[in-house]
C-alpha positions as CSV (number, residue, x, y, z in Angstrom):
1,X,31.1,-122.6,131.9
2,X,33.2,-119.5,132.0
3,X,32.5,-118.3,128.4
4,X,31.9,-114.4,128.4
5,X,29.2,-115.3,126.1
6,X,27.1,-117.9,127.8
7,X,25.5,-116.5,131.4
8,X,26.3,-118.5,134.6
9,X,23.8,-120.4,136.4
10,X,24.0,-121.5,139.8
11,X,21.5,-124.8,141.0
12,X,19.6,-126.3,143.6
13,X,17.3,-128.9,143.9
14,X,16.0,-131.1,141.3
15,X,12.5,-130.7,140.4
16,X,9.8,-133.2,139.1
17,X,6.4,-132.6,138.2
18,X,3.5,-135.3,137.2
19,X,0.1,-134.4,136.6
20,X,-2.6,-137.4,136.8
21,X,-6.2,-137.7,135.8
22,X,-7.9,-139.3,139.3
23,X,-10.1,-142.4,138.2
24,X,-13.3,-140.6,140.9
25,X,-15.8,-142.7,139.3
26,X,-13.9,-145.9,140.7
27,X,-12.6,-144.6,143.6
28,X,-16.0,-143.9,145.1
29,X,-17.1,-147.6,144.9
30,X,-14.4,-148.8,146.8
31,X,-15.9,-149.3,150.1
32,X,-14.8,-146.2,153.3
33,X,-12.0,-149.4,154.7
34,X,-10.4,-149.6,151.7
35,X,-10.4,-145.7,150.6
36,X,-8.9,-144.9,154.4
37,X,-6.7,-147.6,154.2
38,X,-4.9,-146.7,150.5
39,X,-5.1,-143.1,151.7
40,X,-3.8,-143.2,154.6
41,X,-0.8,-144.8,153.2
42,X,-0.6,-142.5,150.7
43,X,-0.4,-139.6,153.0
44,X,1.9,-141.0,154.8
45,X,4.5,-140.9,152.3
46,X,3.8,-137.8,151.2
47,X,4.4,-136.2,155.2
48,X,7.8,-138.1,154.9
49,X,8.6,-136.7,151.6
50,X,7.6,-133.6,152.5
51,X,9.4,-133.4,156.1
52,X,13.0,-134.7,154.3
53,X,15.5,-132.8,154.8
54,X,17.0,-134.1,151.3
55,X,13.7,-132.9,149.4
56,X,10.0,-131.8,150.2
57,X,7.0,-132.6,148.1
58,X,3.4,-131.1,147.2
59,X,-0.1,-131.8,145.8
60,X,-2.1,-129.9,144.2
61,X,-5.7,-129.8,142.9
62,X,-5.6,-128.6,139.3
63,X,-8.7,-126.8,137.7
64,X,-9.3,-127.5,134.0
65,X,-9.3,-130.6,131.8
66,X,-5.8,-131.3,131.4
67,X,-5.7,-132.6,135.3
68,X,-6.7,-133.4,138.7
69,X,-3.8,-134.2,141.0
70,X,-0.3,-132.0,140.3
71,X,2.8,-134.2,142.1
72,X,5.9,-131.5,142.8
73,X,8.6,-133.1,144.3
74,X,12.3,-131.8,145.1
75,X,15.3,-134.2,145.9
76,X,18.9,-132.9,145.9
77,X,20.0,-135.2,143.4
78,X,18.8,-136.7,140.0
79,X,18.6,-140.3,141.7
80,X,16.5,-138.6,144.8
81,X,13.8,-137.7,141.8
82,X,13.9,-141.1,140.4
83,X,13.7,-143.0,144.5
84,X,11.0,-140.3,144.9
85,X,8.9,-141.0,141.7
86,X,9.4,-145.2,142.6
87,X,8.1,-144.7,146.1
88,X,5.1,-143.1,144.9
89,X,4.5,-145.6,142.2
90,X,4.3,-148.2,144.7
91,X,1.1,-146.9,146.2
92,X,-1.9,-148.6,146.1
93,X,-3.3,-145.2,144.9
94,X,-1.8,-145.2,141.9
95,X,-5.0,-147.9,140.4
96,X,-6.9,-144.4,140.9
97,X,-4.1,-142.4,139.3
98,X,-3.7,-141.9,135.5
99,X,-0.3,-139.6,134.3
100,X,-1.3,-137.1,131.9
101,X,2.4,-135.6,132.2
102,X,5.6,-135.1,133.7
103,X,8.2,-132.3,133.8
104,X,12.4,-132.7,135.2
105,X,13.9,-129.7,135.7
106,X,16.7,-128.0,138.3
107,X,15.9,-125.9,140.1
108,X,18.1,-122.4,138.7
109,X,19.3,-118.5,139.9
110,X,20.7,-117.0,136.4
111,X,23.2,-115.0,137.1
112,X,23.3,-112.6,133.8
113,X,24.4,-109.6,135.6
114,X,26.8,-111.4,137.9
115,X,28.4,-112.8,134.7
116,X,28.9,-109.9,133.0
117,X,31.2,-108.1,136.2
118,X,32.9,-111.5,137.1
119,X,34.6,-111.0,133.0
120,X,34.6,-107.1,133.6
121,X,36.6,-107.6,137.1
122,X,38.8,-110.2,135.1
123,X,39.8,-108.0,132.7
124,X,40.4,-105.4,134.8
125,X,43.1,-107.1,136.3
126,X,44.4,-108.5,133.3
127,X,44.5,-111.9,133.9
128,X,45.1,-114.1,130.6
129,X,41.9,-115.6,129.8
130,X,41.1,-119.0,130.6
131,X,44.7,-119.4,132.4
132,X,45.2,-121.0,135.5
133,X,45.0,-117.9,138.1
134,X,41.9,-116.6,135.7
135,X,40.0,-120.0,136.1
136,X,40.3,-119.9,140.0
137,X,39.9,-116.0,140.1
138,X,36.3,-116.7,138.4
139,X,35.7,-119.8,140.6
140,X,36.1,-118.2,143.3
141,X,33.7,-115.0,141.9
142,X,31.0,-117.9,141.1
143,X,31.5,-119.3,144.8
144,X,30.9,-115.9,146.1
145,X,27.7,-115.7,144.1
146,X,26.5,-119.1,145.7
147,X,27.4,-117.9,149.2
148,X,25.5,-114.5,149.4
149,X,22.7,-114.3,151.9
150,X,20.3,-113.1,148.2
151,X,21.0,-116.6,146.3
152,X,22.0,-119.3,149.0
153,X,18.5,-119.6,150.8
154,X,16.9,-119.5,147.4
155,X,18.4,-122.2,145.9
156,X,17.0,-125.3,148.7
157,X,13.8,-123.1,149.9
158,X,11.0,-125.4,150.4
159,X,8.0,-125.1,148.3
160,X,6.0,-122.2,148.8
161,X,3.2,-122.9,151.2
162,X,1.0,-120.1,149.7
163,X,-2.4,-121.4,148.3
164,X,-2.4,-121.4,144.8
165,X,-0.2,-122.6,141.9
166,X,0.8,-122.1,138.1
167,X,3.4,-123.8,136.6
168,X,4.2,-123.3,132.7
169,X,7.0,-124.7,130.6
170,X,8.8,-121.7,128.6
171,X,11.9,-121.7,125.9
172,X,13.7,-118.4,124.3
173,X,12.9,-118.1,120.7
174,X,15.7,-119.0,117.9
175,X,13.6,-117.4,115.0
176,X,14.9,-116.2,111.7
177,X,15.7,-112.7,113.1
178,X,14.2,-113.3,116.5
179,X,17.3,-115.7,117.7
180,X,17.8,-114.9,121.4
181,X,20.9,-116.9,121.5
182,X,22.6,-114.9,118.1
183,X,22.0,-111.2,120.5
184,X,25.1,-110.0,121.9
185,X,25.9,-110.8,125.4
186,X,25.0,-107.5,126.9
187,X,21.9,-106.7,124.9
188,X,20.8,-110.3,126.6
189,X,21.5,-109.2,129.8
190,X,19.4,-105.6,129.4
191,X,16.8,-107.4,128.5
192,X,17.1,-109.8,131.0
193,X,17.8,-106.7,133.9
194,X,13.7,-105.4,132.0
195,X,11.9,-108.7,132.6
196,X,13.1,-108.8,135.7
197,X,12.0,-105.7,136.7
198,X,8.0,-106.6,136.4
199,X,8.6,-109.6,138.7
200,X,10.1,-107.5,141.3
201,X,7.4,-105.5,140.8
202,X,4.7,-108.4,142.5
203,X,7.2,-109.0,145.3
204,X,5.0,-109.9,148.3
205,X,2.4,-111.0,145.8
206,X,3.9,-113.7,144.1
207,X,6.5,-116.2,145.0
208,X,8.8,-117.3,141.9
209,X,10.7,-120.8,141.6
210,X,12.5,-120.9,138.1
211,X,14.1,-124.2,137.1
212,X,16.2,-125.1,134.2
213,X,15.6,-128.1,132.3
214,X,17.7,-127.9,128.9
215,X,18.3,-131.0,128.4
216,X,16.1,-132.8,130.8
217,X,12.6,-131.8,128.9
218,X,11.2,-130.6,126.2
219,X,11.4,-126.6,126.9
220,X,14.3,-124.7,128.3
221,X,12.8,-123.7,131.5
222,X,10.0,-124.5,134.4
223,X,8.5,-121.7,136.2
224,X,6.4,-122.1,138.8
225,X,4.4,-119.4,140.7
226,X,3.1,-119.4,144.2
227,X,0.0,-116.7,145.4
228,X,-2.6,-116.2,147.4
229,X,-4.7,-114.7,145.3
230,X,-5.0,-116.6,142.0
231,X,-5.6,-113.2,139.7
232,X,-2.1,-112.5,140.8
233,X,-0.7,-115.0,138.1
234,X,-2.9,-113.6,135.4
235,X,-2.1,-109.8,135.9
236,X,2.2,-111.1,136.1
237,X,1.9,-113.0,133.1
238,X,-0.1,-110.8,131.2
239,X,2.3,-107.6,131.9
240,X,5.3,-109.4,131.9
241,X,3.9,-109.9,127.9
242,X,4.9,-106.8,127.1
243,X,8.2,-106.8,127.9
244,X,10.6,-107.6,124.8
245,X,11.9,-110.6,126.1
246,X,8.7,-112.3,126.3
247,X,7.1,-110.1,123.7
248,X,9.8,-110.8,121.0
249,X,11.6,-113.9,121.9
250,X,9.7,-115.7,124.2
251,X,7.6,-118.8,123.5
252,X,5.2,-120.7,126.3
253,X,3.9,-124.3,126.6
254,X,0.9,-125.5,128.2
255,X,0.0,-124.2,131.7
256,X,-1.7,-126.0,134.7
257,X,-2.9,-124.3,137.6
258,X,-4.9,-125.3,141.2
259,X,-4.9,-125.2,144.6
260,X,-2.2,-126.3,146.8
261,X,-3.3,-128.7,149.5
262,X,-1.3,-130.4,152.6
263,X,-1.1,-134.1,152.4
264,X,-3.0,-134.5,155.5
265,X,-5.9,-133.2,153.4
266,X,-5.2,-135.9,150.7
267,X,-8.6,-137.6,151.9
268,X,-10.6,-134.8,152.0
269,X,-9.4,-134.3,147.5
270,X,-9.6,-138.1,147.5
271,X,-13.5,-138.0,148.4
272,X,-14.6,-135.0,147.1
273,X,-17.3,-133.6,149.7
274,X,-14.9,-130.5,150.2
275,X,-11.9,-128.5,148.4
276,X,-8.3,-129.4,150.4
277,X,-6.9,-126.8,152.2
278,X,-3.4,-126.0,152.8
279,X,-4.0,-126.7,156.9
């Protein structure tokens, strides 16, 4: 974007949640042929998804009212979600499956600190802004960015495989007085550099996938949060409250939260006689 005021972003694979309701009552008077046989397809397409090199895909068994089944898929491109969301559609499993929601987002590495020393550097060297050798000066700082060994793995990672999830829509508040996008660029950025800080401070505990979806949904950003311990996402959340960037300008939609599970445990969540583990 290349305006001093507006922090880069770099992206990665698209992201797509649905959360479904799972119709139990009619599922267990199907007779065991027909349950093995829709689940086994089922599973099957969720191995391939999952195995792609072009996206990966997981289930999870929410807790609470608001869900049973979370869908997460990646695909490198837009149209990858929408083949991905079709192929699953086509299941037989869907009669069983009602959608409660959906979330499209990208998957995002904000790059406030990065932003502010590509313009610095810029400047330094008095290029005129916006000419020709400035534009491919700042390319080429951005290109950097996307290269380094800290933000190239992280932006086509697989999901997580640690055991529990949260995910939770989020947007910045524009308030009155509490407008984060009317704060200077570099009062931003401190913030940013303070929130930041109580995430690093769970490293090891948590695993952190942030995805931008301006435009795509109806908050700004997706976060989702990987643990193996689920009082992990409470303590983060809770502490990361009292930063000022959540405290002042940050608002939060609904959350769901459950247990991650491979697909070749889809029967085992299908029938109900156990939880689904992740093996």
């Amino acid at each position: 974007m290349r305006d001093p005021n507006v922090p880069e972003s770099l992206e990665g694979w698209w992201i797509l949640h649905r959360m479904f309701a799972f119709e139990r009552r009619a599922w267990d008077g199907l007779s065991e042929k027909k349950r093995r046989k829709i689940g086994q397809e089922a599973t099957g397409l969720f191995e391939v998804l999952q195995q792609s090199a072009d996206g990966d895909a997981s289930l999870a068994q929410l807790v609470g009212h608001k869900g049973d089944l979370m869908l997460t898929h990646y695909a490198r491109s837009f149209d990858g979600l929408a083949y991905a969301q079709t192929l699953v559609d086509k299941l037989d499993l869907c009669d069983y499956l009602v959608p409660l929601g959906s979330y499209v987002s990208v998957l995002e590495v904000g790059l406030y600190d990065a932003t502010g020393k590509i313009h610095a550097e810029l400047a330094a060297r008095d290029l005129k802004p916006n000419g020709p050798e400035w534009i491919a000066a700042f390319d080429a700082a951005l290109k950097r960015q996307a290269e380094s060994p800290y933000v190239a793995p992280r932006l086509y990672a697989k999901v997580p495989q640690r055991r529990y999830v949260c995910f939770y829509p989020m947007d910045k508040r524009r308030d009155g007085g509490d407008n984060w996008y009317s704060l200077p660029f570099a009062e931003r950025a401190k913030l940013m550099v303070d929130h930041g800080k109580v995430g690093r401070a769970y490293h090891g505990q948590v695993t952190q996938v942030i995805s931008g979806s301006i435009g795509f949904d109806d908050y700004e950003w997706g976060v989702d949060l990987y643990a193996d311990d689920p009082l992990v996402f409470k303590k983060l959340v809770y502490e990361m409250r009292f930063d000022e960037a959540s405290a002042r300008y940050g608002e939060f939609g609904p959350f769901w939260s459950g247990l991650q599970f491979s697909p070749k445990q889809l029967a085992v969540f299908l029938d109900g006689d156990a939880v689904p583990t992740l093996d």
